[in-house]
Residue frames as qw, qx, qy, qz and C-alpha x, y, z in Angstrom:
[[0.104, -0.022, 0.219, 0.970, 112.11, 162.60, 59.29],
 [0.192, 0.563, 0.596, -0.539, 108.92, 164.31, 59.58],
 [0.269, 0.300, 0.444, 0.800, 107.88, 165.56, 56.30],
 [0.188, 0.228, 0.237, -0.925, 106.01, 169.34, 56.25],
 [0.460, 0.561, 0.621, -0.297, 101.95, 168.95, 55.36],
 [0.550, 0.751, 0.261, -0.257, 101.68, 168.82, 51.66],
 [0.416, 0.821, -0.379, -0.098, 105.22, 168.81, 50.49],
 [0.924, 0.287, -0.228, 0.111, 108.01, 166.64, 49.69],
 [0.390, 0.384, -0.398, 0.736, 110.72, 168.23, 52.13],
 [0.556, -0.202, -0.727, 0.349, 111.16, 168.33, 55.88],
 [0.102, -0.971, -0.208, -0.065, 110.88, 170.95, 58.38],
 [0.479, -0.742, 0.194, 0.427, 114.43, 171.54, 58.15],
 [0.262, 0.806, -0.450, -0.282, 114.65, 172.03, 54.56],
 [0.951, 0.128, -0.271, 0.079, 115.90, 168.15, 54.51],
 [0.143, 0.697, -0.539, 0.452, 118.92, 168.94, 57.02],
 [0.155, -0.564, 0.728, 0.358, 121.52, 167.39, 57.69],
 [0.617, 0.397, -0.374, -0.568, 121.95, 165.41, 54.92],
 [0.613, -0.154, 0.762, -0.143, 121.16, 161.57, 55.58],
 [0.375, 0.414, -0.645, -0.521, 121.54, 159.86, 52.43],
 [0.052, 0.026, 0.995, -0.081, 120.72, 156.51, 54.17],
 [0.305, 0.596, 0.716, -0.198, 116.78, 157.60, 54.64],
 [0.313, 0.682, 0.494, 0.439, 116.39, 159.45, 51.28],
 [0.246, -0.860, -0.254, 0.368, 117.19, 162.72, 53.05],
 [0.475, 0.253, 0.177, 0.824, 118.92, 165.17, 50.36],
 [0.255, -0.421, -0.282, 0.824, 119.04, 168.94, 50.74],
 [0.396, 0.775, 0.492, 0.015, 116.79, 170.69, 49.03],
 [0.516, 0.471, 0.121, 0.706, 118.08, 174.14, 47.06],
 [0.252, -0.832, 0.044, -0.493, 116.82, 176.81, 49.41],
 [0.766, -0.615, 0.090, 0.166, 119.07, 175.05, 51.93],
 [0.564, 0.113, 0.178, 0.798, 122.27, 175.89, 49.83],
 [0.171, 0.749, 0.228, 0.598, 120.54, 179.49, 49.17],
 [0.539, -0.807, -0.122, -0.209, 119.66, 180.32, 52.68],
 [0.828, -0.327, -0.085, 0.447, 123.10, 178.63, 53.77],
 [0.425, 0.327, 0.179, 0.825, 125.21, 181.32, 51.44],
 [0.193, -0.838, -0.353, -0.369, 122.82, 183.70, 52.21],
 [0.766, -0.607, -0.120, 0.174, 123.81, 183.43, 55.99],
 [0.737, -0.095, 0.102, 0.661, 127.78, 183.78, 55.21],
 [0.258, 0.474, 0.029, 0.841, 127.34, 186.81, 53.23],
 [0.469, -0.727, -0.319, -0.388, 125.27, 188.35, 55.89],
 [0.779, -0.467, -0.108, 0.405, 128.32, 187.46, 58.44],
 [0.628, 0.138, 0.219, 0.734, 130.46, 188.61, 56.49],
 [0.041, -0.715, -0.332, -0.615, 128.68, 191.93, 55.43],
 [0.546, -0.837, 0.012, -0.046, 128.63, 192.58, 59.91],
 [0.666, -0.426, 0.161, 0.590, 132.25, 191.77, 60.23],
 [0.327, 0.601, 0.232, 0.691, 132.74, 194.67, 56.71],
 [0.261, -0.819, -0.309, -0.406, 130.36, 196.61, 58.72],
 [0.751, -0.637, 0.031, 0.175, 132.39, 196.60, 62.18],
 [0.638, -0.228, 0.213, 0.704, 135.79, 196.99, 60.84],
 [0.163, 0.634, 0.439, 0.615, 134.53, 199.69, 58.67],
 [0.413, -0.861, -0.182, -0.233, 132.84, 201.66, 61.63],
 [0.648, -0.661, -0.016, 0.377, 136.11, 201.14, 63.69],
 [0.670, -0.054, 0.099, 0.733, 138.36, 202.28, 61.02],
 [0.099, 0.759, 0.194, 0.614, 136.53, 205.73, 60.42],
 [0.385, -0.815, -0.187, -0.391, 135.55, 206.47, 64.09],
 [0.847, -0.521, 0.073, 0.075, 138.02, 204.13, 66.45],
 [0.966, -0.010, 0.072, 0.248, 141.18, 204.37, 64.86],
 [0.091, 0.915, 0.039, 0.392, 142.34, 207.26, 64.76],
 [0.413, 0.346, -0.560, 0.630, 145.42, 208.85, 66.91],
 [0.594, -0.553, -0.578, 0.087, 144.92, 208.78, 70.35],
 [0.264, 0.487, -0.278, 0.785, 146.04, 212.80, 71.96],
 [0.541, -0.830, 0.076, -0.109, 144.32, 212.49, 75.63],
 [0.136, -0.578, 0.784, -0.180, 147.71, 212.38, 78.27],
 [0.679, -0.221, -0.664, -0.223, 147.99, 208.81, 79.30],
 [0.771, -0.522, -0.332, -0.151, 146.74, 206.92, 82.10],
 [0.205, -0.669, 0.675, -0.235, 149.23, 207.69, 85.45],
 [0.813, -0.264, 0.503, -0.128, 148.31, 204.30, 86.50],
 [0.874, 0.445, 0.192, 0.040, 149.47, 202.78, 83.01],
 [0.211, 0.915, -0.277, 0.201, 152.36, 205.14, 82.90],
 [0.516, -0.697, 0.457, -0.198, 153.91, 203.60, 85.82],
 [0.974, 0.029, 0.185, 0.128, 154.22, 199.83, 84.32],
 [0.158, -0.760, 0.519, 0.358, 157.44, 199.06, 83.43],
 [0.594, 0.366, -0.567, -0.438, 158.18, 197.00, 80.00],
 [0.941, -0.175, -0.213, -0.196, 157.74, 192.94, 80.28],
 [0.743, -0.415, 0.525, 0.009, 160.15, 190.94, 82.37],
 [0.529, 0.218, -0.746, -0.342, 161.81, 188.04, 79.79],
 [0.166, 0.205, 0.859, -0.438, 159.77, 185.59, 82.90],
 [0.477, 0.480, 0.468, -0.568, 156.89, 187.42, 81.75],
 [0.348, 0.456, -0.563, -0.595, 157.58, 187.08, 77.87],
 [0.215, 0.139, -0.948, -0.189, 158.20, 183.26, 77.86],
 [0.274, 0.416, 0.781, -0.375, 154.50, 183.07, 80.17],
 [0.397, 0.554, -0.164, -0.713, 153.09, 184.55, 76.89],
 [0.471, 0.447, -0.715, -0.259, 154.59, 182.15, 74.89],
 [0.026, -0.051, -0.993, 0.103, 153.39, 179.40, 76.94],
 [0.549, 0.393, 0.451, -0.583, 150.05, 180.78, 77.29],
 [0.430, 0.504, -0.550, -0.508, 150.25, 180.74, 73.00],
 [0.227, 0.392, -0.892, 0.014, 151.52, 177.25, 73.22],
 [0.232, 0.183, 0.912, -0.284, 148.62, 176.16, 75.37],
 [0.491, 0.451, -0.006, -0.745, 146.15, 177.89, 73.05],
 [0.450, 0.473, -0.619, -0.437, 147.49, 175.81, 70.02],
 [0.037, 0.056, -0.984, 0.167, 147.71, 172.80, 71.93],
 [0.262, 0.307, 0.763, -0.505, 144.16, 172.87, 72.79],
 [0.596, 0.593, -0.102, -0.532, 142.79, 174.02, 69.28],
 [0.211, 0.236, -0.940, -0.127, 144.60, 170.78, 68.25],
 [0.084, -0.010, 0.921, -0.380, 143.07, 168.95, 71.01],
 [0.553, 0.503, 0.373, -0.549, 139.40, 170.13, 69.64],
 [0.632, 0.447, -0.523, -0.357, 140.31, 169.18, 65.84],
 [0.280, 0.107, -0.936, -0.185, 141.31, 165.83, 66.84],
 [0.228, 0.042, 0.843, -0.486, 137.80, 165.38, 68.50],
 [0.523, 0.562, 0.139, -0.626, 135.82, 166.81, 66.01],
 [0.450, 0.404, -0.747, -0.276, 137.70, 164.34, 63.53],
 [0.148, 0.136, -0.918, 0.341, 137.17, 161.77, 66.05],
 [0.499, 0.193, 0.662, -0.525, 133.44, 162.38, 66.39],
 [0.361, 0.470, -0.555, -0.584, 133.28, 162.32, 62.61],
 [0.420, 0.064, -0.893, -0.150, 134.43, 159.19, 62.31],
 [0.170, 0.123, 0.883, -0.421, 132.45, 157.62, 65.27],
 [0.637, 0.467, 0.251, -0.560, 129.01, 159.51, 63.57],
 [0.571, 0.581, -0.426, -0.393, 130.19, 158.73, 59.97],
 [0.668, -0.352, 0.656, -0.001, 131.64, 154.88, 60.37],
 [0.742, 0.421, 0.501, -0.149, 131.21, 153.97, 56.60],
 [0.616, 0.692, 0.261, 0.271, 132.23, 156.46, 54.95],
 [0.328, 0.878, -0.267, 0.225, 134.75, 158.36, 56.14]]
């Protein structure tokens, strides 16, 4: 850890937290962290906000000819939905059990 000229805390604010070398987070790294979230948060407000005045609204052009033409789903084409789904979930599994799995490989002590 590299400490910043003249102070007692890294250049990252002491991040991530490494309890083994003395590395604890300092308080502007909880401030800055919150900070961040509401700031996300506050653009996703801000976006769903803008779409429900301007974007959401009935839709009175004719429609598309080309769109007109489809006909409704197949039940072939339903159940390939439902397997796409099904591989979605499967594979957001398949990332949680790696990210639990690098956990434990980084963390070996304690968790």
């Amino acid at each position: 850890m590299a400490y910043r000229p003249g102070s007692k805390v890294s250049w990252t604010q002491n991040w991530p937290f490494e309890p083994i070398v003395g590395n604890a987070p300092t308080s502007a790294t909880f401030i800055w962290t919150w900070a961040s979230f509401c700031f996300v948060f506050l653009g996703f407000g801000t976006v769903l906000f803008i779409y429900q005045i301007f974007l959401s609204g009935a839709d009175i052009a004719s429609m598309d000819p080309v769109l007109a033409g489809f006909r409704t789903l197949t039940p072939s084409q339903r159940k390939t939905g439902k397997y796409f789904l099904f591989v979605a979930a499967v594979l957001l599994l398949q990332i949680g059990a790696g990210s639990v799995m690098a956990h434990y490989y980084s963390e070996r002590t304690s968790f």
